[in-house]
C-alpha positions in Angstrom: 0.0 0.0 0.0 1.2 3.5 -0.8 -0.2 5.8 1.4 -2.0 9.4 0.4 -1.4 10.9 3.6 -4.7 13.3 4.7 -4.6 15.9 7.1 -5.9 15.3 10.6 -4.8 19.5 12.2 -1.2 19.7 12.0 -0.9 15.4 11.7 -0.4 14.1 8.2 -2.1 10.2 8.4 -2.8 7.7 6.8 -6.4 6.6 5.1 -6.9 3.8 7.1 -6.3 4.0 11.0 -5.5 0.8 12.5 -8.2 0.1 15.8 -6.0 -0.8 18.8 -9.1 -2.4 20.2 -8.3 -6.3 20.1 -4.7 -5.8 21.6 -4.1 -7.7 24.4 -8.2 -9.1 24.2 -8.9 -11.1 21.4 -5.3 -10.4 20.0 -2.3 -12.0 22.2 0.9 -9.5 22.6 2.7 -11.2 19.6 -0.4 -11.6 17.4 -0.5 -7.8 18.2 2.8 -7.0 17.4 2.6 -9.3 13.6 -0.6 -6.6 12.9 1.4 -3.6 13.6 4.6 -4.8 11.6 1.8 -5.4 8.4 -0.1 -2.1 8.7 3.1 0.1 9.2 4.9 -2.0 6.6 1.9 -1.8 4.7 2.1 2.1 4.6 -0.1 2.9 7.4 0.7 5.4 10.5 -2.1 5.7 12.8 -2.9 3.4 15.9 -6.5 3.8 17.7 -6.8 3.0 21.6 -7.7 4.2 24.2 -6.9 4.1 28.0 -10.0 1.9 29.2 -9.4 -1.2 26.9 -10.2 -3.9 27.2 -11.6 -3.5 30.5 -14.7 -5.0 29.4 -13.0 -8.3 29.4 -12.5 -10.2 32.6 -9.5 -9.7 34.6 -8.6 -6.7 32.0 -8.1 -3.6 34.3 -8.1 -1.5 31.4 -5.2 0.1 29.4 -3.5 -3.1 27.9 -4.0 -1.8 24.6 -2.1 1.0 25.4 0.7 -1.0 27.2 0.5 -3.6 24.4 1.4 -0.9 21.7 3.9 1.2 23.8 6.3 -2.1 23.8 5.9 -2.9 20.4 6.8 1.2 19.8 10.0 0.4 22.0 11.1 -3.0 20.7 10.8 -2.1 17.0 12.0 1.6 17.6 9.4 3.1 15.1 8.0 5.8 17.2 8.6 8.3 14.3 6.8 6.1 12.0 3.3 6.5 13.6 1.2 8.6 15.1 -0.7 7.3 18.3 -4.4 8.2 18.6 -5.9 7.4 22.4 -9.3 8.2 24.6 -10.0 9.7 28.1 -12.8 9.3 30.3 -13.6 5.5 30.0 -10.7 3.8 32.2 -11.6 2.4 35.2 -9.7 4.4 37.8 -9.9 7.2 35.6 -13.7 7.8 35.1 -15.1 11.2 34.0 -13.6 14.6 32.3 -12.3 16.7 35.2 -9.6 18.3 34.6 -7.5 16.9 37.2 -8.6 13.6 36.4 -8.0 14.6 32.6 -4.2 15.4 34.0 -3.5 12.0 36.0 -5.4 9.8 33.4 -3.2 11.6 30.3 0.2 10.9 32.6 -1.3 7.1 33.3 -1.1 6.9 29.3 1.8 8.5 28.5 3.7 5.7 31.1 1.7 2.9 29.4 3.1 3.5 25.9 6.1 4.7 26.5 6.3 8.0 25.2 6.5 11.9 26.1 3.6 13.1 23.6 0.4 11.8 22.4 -0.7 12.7 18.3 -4.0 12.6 19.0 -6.0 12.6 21.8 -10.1 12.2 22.7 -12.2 12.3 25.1 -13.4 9.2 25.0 -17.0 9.9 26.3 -19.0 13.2 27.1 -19.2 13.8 31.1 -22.1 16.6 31.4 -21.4 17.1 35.2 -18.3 18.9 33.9 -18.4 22.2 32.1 -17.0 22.2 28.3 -14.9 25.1 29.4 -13.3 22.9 32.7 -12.4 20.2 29.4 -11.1 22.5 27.1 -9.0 24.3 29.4 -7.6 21.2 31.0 -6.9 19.5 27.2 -5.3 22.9 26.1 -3.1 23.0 29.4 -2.0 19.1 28.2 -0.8 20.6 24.8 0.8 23.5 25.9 3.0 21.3 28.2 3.7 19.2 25.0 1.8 16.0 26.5 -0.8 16.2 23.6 -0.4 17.3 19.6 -4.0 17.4 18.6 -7.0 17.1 20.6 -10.8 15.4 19.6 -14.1 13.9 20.6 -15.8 11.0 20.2 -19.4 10.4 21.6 -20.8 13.8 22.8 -24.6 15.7 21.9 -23.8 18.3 19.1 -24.7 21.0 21.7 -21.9 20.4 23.9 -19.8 20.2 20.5 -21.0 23.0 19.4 -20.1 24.8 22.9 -16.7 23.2 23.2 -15.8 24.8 19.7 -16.7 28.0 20.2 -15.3 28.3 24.0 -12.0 27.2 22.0 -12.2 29.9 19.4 -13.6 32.8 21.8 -11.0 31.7 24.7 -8.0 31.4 22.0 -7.8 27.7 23.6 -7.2 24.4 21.8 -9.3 23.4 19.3 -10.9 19.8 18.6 -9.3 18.9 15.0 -11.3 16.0 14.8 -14.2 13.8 15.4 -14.9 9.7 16.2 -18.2 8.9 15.0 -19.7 5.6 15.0 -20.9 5.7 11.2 -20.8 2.9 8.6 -22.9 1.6 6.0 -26.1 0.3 8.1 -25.6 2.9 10.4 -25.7 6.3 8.8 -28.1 8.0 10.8 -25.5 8.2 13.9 -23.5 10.4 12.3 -25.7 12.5 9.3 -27.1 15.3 10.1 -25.9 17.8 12.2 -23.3 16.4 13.3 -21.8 16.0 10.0 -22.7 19.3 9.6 -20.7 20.5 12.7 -17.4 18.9 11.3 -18.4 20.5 7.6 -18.6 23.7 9.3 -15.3 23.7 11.6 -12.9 22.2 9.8 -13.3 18.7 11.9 -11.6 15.5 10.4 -14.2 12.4 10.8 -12.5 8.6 12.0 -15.3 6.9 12.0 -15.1 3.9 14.4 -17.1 0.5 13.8 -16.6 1.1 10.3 -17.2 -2.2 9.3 -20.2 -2.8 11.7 -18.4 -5.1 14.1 -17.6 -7.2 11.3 -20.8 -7.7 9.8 -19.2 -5.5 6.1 -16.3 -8.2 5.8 -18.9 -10.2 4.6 -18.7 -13.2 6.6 -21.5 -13.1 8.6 -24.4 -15.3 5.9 -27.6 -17.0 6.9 -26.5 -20.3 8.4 -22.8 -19.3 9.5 -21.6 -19.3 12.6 -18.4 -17.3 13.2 -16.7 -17.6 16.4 -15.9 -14.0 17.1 -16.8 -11.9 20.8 -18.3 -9.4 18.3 -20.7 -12.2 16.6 -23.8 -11.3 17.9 -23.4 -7.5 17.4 -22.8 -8.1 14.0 -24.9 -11.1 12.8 -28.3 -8.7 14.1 -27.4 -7.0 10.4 -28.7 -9.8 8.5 -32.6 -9.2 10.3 -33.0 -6.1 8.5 -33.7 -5.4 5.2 -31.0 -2.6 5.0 -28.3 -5.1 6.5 -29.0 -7.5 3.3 -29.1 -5.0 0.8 -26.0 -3.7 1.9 -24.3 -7.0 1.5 -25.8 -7.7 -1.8 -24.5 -4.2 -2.9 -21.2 -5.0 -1.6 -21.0 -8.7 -3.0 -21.8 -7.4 -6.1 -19.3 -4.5 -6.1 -16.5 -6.5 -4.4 -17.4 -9.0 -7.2 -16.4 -6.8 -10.1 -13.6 -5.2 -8.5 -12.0 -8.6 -7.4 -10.8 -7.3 -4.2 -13.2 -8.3 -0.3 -16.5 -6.3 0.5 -14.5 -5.1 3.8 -12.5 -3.0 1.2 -15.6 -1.6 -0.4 -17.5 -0.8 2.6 -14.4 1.2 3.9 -13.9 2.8 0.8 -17.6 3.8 0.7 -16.7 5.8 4.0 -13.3 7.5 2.4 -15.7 8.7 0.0 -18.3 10.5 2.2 -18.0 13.9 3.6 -15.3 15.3 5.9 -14.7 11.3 6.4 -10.2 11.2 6.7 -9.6 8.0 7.7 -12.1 5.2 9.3 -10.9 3.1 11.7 -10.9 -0.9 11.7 -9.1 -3.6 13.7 -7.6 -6.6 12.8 -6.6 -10.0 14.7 -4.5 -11.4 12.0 -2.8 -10.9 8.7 -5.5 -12.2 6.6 -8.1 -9.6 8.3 -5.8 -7.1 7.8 -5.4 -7.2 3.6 -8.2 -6.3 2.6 -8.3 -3.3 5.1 -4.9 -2.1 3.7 -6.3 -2.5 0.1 -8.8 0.5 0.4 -5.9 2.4 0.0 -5.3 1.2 -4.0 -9.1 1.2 -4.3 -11.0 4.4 -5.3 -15.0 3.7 -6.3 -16.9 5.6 -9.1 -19.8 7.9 -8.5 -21.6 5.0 -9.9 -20.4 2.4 -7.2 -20.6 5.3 -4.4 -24.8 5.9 -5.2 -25.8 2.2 -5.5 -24.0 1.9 -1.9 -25.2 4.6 -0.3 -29.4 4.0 -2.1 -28.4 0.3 -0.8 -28.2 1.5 2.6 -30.8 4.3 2.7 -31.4 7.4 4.1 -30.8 7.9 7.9 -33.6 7.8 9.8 
């Protein structure tokens, strides 16, 4: 893959950002560190995580993804090669958006992979019990102090985005760059709309997360298949609607002509939308993560883009 780097504020990254999500969960240390040789190899340069996983999974405390990438950084010396995207606010022992817990979680990360800057940096989750102006101030204090590069939000309402951005600009403070929507094929209507609009109107780079549906737009989720997968029953729900099949047909049919898997069609249907810089999938193994690398050789017509996007329908 030759990568057309995008721009993401002052970062330069690549169009597909590699999701740090299955490191050290589904994904063992070394299985993680044969991913991240293949996608930086592969021309890649941006690594999701974020501090709380996987604490979902038992006896995870949380921030093994982060630990998980920080060696690999140090064994294979490539911290100049990538740029690290994480989250705040999810993590166990560091719950919530205050600004000094903002402070000790950011430090917390910084130990855990092993460096003395982070590219990219979201709050992971809204808290409303803290004022946008208490998180703005406490993220710009993190990159004046050189901890943080670029700062951005995932899951918030679009009138506390809407109030964070213009505290920024009317306090001369740091401004979000970007946003992590959850937006993919058969779920358009999360991120359409005004939030899209939002990012239109400020400049904000998209990363979509669950770009490929929890695995559902690899195409290996059929009537009659079981996959053994901790995502399975996330992604499998797909096939009960109508928009999940046509999707898959569309993407079949597409992936068909173009000879290449529907996972790189339904992630080059996103590269194609609106303010949209770089979605965001994870991979277990090499084989899952070849046809994620393709999208970047992969460019689909207007033609291919509108039978997608009538497949999947208007949002809701």
């Amino acid at each position: 893959m030759t990568a057309t780097t995008r721009a993401v504020g002052a970062l330069q990254v690549s169009p597909l950002c590699l999701g740090g999500n299955v490191f050290g969960w589904t994904a063992d240390e070394a299985q993680s560190f044969t991913v991240l040789d293949a996608y930086v190899d592969g021309g890649g340069n941006l690594v999701d995580t974020a501090d709380s996983y996987s604490s979902w999974a038992p006896g995870n405390p949380g921030g093994v993804s982060e630990t998980v990438i920080g060696r690999w950084l140090a064994r294979r010396g490539r911290r100049d090669d990538v740029r690290v995207a994480t989250k705040v606010g999810a993590h166990p022992d560091f719950k919530g958006l205050s600004r000094e817990n903002i402070h000790r979680a950011a430090d917390a990360s910084l130990a855990r992979l092993g460096v003395d800057h982070i590219d990219l940096y979201y709050t992971h989750f809204d808290d409303e019990s803290v004022p946008v102006e208490e998180i703005v101030t406490a993220l710009d204090e993190l990159v004046t102090a050189g901890k943080v590069r670029e700062i951005a939000v995932s899951n918030i309402s679009t009138e506390r985005l809407t109030a964070s951005l213009e505290f920024s600009r009317d306090a001369g403070k740091a401004r979000y760059v970007a946003i992590q929507p959850h937006y993919n094929l058969v779920s358009r209507d999360t991120y359409e709309g005004e939030r899209q609009r939002i990012a239109s109107e400020w400049g904000l780079a998209a990363l979509p997360y669950w770009s490929l549906a929890a695995g559902f737009l690899t195409g290996k989720y059929r009537p009659g298949v079981e996959v053994a997968s901790e995502r399975a029953g996330g992604a499998a729900r797909h096939l009960e609607t109508e928009r999940g099949r046509r999707v898959l047909a569309a993407l079949d049919e597409i992936a068909a002509a173009r000879g290449v898997a529907p996972a790189t069609i339904a992630l080059a249907w996103l590269l194609a939308r609106p303010t949209v810089v770089a979605p965001i999938a994870s991979a277990r193994t090499l084989e899952q993560l070849k046809p994620l690398l393709t999208v970047n050789e992969l460019t689909l017509t207007e033609a291919e883009v509108e039978h997608l996007t009538r497949a999947s329908g208007t949002p809701l």
